[in-house]
N, C-alpha and C positions, 0 to 999 in steps of 0.2 A: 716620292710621295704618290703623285698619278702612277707609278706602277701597283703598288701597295691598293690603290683603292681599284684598278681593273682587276688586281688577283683576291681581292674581295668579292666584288661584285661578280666576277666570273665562279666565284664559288659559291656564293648565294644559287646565283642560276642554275647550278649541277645540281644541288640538292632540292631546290623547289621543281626544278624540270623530273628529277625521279619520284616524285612525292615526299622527298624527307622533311613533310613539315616538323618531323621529331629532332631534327638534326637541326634546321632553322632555329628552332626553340632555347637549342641546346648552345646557339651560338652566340643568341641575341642574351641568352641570361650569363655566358662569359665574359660577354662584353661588357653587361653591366645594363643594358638596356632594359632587361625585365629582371623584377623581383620573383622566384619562386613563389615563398611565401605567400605573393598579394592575391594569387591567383588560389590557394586553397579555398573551403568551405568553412565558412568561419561556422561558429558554435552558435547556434541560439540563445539568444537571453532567456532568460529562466521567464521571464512574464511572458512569453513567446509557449511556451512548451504548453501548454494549455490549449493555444490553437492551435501545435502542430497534433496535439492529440486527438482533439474535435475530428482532423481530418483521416483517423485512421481508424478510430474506435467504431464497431460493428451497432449495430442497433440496439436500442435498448432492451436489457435484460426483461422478460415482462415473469414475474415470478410468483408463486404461491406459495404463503405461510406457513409452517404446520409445527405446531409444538409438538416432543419428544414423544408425548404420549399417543401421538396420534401418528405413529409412523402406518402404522397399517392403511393408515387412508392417503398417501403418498402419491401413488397412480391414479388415483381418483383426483387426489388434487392439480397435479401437474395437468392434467385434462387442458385442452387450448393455453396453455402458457408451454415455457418455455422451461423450467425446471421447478423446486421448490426449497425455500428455503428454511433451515432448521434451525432454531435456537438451540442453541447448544450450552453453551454460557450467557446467564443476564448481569444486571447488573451488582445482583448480589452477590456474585461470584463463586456459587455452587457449579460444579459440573455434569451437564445430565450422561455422561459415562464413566467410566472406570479406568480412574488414572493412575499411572506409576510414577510419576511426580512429588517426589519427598515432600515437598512443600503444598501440597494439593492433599497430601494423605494425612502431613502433622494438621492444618487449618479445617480440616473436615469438610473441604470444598470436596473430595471426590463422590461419586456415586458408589454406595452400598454395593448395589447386584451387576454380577459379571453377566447375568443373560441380558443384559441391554448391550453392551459393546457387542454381541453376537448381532443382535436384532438391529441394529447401526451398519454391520457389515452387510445384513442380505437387503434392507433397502437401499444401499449404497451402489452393490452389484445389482440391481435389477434393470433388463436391458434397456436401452433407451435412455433411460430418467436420472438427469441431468442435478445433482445435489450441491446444495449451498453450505456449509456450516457456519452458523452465524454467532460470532461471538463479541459478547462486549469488555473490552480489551482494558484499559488505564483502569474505567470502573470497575472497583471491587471491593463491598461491605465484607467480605467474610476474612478476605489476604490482609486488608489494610486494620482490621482489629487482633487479627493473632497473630499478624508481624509489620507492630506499628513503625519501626524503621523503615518499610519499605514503602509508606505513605507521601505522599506530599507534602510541606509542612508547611505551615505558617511560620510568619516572622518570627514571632514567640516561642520555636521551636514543637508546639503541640502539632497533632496531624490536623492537616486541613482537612472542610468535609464542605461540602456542597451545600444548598438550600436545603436538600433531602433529608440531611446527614448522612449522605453518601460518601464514602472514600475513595480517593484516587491515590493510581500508583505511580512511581516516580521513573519516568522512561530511563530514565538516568542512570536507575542500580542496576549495574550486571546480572544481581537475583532475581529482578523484574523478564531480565531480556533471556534468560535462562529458563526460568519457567515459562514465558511464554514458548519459546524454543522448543521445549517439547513439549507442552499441549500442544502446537501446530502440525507437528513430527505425528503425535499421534492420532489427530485426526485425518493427518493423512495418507495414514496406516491404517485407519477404517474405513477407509473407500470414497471419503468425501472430491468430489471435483474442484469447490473452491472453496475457501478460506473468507469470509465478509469480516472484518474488522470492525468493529461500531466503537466508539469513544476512544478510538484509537488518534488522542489529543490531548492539550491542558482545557482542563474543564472550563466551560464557559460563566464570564464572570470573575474568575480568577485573575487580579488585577495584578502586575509585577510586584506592589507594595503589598499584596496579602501572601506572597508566595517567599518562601528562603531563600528561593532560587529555579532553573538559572536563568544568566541574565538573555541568552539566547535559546531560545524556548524552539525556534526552527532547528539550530543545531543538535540541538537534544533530543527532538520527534527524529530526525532522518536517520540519526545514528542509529537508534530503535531499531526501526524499520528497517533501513541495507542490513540489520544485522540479521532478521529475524528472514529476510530474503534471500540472505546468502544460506541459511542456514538449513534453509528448502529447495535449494536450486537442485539437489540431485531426486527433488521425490516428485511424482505424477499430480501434478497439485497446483492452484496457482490462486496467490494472495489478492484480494481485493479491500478498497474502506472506503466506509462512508465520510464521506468531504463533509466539513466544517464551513459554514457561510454566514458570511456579515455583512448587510447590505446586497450588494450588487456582486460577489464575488466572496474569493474562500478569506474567512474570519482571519486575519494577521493573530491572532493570541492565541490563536490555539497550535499553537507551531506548525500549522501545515501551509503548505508555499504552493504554487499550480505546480513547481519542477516536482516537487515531491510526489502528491498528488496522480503527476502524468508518468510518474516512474513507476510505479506499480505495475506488477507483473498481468493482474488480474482485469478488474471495471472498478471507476469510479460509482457509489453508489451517494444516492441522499436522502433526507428524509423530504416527503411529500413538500411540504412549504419551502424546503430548501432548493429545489428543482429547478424553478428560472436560475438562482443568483449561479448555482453551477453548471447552467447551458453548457457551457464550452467545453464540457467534458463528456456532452452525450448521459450523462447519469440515468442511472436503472434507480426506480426507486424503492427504498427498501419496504420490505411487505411490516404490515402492524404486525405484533406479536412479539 
């Protein structure tokens, strides 16, 4: 036995005397002494991911408005800011360009005249200036009346509709995440930098018992979303949305979570009054318009 523990110990010494702290390691974990495992980097809890984002996100976006009609004034806007941002889609869900999206051309959501998609491309390329396209995404009066399956429903099976009577669409249907899929494809195929998502959530208000479903309303935002991400990861483009807030932090009903949130490829963005409750995210606030 004392032989056994001198041809140990004497073999400890050979490999700490040459520096094999790698071989020590290698020794002590066949032994049984150390656990591999305990020594990895474990994962962040998702309520974590929030501040690890805080600590990596660049300054806020400081931005300037311009509705479609006023591309010309573009350069002039962007003046001491930092880019500018375009509506593109509101809530009514017409589109201010020319879409090949079957379902954008049956609803009469698309734009009439092809010289706008041009005039989209050369304020897009112009050197320097930095472009937002802002689109409001779940909301949509014009998708969710000429293709009322594609709504969010009430209990009662009719489509749900906001205080407005506004309609939402349901992240849920593949013809949702499909058409989004390419309106996003083709925006940014006209030269746009980023992508801003607005109401991209269950609308607020929307209480579990007025809705059909489902019952996990995070599961059904992310899946959206990784879809509609992966589905851009090969174009020069990069998705951002405005956060949802309740209180003190992001609204639990509107499916969005901080992991979701901090996953996004783009910036968190918010609206003005929303700004403290999403500190933690550094949020750019989105311009009126």
């Amino acid at each position: 036995m004392r032989g056994r523990e001198r041809l140990l110990r004497r073999a400890l010494a050979l490999l700490w005397g040459a520096g094999g702290g790698a071989g020590l390691f290698l020794l002590l974990c066949a032994g049984g002494v150390v656990d591999p495992a305990s020594l990895g980097t474990p994962e962040p809890p998702a309520e974590e991911a929030a501040a690890v984002f805080a600590r990596t996100e660049p300054a806020p976006f400081r931005a300037a408005s311009l509705e479609v009609e006023d591309l010309d004034r573009a350069q002039q806007a962007a003046k001491g800011r930092d880019g500018v941002v375009i509506t593109v889609k509101g809530p009514d869900g017409r589109l201010a360009w020319v879409s090949n999206q079957p379902m954008a051309v049956s609803a009469g959501a698309s734009f009439p005249l092809p010289a706008r998609n041009e005039a989209l491309r050369a304020v897009n390329a112009t050197p320097g200036l930095y472009t937002v396209a802002k689109v409001a995404c779940l909301r949509d009066d014009t998708l969710t009346r000429a293709c009322p399956a594609l709504a969010l429903e009430r209990v009662s099976g009719s489509p749900w509709r906001d205080g407005t009577g506004g309609g939402w669409l349901d992240p849920g249907d593949q013809s949702v995440r499909t058409y989004y899929i390419g309106l996003c494809r083709e925006l940014a195929d006209l030269g746009f930098d980023e992508i801003l998502l607005t109401d991209c959530r269950y609308p607020a208000g929307a209480e579990p018992g007025d809705l059909a479903g489902p019952a996990d309303r995070g599961a059904a935002l992310e899946t959206f979303c990784r879809r509609l991400e992966g589905a851009l990861a090969d174009l020069p483009v990069v998705l951002s949305v405005e956060g949802a807030a309740k209180g003190d932090g992001v609204d639990p009903d509107s499916g969005q979570t901080p992991a979701l949130l901090a996953s996004f490829s783009g910036r968190v963005w918010a609206r003005k009054e929303d700004a403290a409750a999403l500190a933690a995210f550094h949020p750019a606030v989105v311009p009126a318009g």
